[in-house]
C-alpha positions in Angstrom: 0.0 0.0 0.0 1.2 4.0 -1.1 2.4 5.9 2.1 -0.1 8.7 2.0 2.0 11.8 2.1 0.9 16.0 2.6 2.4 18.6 0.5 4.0 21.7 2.3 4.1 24.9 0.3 4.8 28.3 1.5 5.8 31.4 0.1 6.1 34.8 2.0 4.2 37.1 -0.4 1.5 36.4 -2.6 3.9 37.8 -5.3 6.0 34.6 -5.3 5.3 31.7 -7.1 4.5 28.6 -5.2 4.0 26.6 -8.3 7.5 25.8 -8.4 7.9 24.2 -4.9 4.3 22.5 -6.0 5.7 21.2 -8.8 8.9 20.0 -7.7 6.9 18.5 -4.4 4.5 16.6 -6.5 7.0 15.2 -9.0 9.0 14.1 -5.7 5.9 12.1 -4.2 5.3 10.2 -8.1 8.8 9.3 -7.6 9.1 8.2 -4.1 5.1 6.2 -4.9 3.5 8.8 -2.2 -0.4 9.3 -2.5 -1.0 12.8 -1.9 -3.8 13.4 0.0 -3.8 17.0 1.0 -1.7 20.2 0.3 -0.9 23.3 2.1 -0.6 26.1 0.3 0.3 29.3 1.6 0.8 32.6 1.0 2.4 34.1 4.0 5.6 35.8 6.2 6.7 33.5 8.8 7.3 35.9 10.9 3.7 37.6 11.2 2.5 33.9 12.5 -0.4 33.6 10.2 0.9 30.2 9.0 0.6 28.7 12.8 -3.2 28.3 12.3 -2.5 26.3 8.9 0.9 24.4 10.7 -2.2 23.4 13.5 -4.7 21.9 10.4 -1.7 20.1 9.4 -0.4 18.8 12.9 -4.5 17.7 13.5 -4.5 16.0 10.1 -1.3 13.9 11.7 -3.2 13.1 14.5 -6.1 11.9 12.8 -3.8 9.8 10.5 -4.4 11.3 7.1 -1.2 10.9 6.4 2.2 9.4 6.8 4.7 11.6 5.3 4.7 15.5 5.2 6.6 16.4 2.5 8.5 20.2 2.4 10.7 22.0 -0.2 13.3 23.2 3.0 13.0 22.8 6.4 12.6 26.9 6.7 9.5 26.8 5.0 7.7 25.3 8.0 10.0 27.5 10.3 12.0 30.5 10.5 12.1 31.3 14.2 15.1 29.7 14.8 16.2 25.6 16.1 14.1 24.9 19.0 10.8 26.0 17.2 12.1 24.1 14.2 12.6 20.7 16.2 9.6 21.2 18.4 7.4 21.2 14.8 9.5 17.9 14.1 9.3 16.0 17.1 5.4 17.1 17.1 5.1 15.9 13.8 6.8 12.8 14.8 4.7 12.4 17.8 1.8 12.1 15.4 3.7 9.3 13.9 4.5 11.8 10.5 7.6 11.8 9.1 9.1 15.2 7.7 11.1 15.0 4.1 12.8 18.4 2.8 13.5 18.4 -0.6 16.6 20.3 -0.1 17.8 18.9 2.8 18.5 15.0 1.9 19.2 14.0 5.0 15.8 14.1 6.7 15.3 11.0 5.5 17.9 9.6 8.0 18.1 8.6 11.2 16.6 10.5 14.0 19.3 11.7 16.4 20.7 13.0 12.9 18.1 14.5 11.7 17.5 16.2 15.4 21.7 17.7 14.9 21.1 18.7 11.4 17.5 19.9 12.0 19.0 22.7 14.9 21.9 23.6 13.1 19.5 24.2 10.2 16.4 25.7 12.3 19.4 28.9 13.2 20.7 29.0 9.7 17.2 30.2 8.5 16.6 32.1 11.7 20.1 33.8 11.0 19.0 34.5 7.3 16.3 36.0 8.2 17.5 38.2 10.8 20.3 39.5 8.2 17.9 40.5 5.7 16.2 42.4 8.3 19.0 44.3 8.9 20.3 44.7 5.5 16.5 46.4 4.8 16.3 48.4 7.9 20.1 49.6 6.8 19.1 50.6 3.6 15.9 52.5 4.7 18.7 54.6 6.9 20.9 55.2 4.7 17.7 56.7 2.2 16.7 58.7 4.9 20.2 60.2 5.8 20.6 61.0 1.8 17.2 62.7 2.3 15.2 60.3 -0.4 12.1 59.1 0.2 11.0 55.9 2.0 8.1 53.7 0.6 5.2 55.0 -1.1 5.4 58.3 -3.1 2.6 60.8 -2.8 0.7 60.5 -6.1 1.6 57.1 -6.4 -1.2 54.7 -7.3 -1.2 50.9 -6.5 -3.0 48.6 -8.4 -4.5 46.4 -5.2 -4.6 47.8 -2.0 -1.4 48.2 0.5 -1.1 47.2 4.1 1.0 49.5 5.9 2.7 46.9 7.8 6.4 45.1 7.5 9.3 46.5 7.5 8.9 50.3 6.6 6.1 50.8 9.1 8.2 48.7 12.0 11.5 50.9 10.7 9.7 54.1 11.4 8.2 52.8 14.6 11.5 51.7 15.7 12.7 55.4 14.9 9.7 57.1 16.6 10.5 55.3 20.0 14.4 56.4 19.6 
């Protein structure tokens, strides 16, 4: 019998393409004989914790048994905030009797006290990327500001779907406010 395997997909901004990591995932499962029996498909930051209430669907669907194998592009796309949230998610996934398999990280197919070492050093790789690119933006936005050139939006400027004044610029000037 096919293990029955979930699909993992998340993208931070609805202006990225998940089709790619969809693709890729799917192709992956045909080759490995994987069913897939449910996707996850999402659209959001990992910092802004929207994806939690999706990552709880998932980890209820383990539970119940839907599946057997939950099936990632990389590790950071179920986790950004760093090693111990990243092997919590594991082990809890685990727990449910789920395996996880990244795509891009081979080795999550091996055994467990391996995939625990490689899954930490990993979990603060992403957390570190992230944390960099932070500061590379919030950088950037001061060194605008000391040239005197405008930050974000233009007045006059006209968007074609509606902006949320949240992310970086509007925690940047917050940041600055409190300072």
């Amino acid at each position: 019998m096919k293990q029955r395997a979930a699909i993992w997909v998340r993208v931070s901004t609805k202006d990225q393409e998940n089709e790619n990591q969809l693709a890729k995932l799917r192709k992956w499962a045909a080759s490995r004989d994987f069913k897939i029996v449910t996707e996850y498909i999402l659209e959001e930051s990992a910092w802004n914790g929207k994806h939690k209430a999706k990552l709880q669907q998932a980890m209820e669907d383990a539970r119940l048994g839907r599946y057997d194998v939950l099936l990632v592009w990389a590790l950071d796309r179920l986790s950004r905030e760093g090693a111990e949230a990243l092997l919590a998610t594991m082990r809890q996934f685990r727990e449910r009797g789920v395996l996880v398999f990244s795509h891009e990280e081979s080795w999550t197919d091996g055994p467990p006290q391996m995939q625990e070492l490689l899954t930490s050093l990993f979990g603060w790789i992403a957390q570190q990327e992230s944390n960099r690119k932070s500061e590379r933006i919030k950088l950037a936005l001061a060194l605008r500001k000391s040239k005197g050139l405008p930050i974000g939006r233009q007045p006059g400027a006209v968007d074609k779907k509606k902006r949320k004044r949240s992310g970086y610029v509007a925690r940047w000037e917050q940041e600055r406010a409190s300072s």
